[in-house]
C-alpha positions in Angstrom: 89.2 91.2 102.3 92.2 93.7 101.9 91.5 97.4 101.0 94.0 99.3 99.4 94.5 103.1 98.3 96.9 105.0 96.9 96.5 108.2 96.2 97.9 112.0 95.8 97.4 114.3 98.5 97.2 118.4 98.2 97.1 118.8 102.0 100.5 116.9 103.4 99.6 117.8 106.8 95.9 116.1 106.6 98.1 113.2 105.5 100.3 113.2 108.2 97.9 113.1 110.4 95.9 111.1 109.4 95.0 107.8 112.5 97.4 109.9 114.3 95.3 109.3 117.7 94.4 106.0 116.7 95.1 102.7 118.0 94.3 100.6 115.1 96.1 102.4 112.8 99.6 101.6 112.1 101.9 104.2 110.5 104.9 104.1 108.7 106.8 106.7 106.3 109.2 105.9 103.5 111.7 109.0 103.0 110.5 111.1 105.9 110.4 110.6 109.6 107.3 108.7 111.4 107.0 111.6 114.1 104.3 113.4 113.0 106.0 117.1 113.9 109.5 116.6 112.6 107.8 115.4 109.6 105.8 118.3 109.6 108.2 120.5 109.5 110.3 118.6 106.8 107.2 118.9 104.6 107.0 122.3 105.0 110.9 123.3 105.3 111.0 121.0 101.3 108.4 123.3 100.1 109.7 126.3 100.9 113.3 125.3 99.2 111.4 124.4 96.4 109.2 127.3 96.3 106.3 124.5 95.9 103.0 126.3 97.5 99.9 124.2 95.2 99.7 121.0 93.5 100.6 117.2 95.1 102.4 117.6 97.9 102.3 113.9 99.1 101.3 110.4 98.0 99.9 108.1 101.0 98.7 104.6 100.7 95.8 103.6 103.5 95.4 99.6 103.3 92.8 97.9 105.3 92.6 94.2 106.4 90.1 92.9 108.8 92.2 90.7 111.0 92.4 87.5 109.7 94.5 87.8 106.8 97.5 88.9 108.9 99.0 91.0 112.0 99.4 94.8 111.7 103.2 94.5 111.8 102.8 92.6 108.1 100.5 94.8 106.8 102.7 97.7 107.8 105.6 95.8 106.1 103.5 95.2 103.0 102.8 98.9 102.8 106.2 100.4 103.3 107.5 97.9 100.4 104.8 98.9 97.5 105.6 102.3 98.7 109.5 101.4 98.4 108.5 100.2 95.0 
């Protein structure tokens, strides 16, 4: 059965990182680039211009199938399109 969450972050960087090192996980981004450094520094380069120091700083979405009900290509694509959304 399919898991997922969608949630606001207060620590972009944690998200960023997050499965960084691992090889289940599949990554994507929607508005920001999938290396984790240049994204990094895009997070942290927008908060500055925006003198934004506290609050949300990210939302993520973490899905989880168990690998039967489809590929982690499809899942990836069926993440980046509810985050399109």
């Amino acid at each position: 059965m399919a898991y997922v969450k969608v949630m606001a972050s207060h620590k972009a960087i944690a998200a960023l990182r997050y499965g960084e090192h691992e090889e289940s996980v599949t990554r994507g981004a929607v508005g920001c680039e999938c290396d984790t450094e240049v994204a990094i520094s895009q997070f942290k380069a927008d908060r500055v211009m925006w003198n934004k120091d506290s609050g949300v700083e990210a939302h993520i979405i973490i899905q989880s199938f168990d690998g039967t009900e489809c590929n982690a290509e499809t899942a990836n694509k069926i993440g980046r399109e509810l985050a399109e959304k």
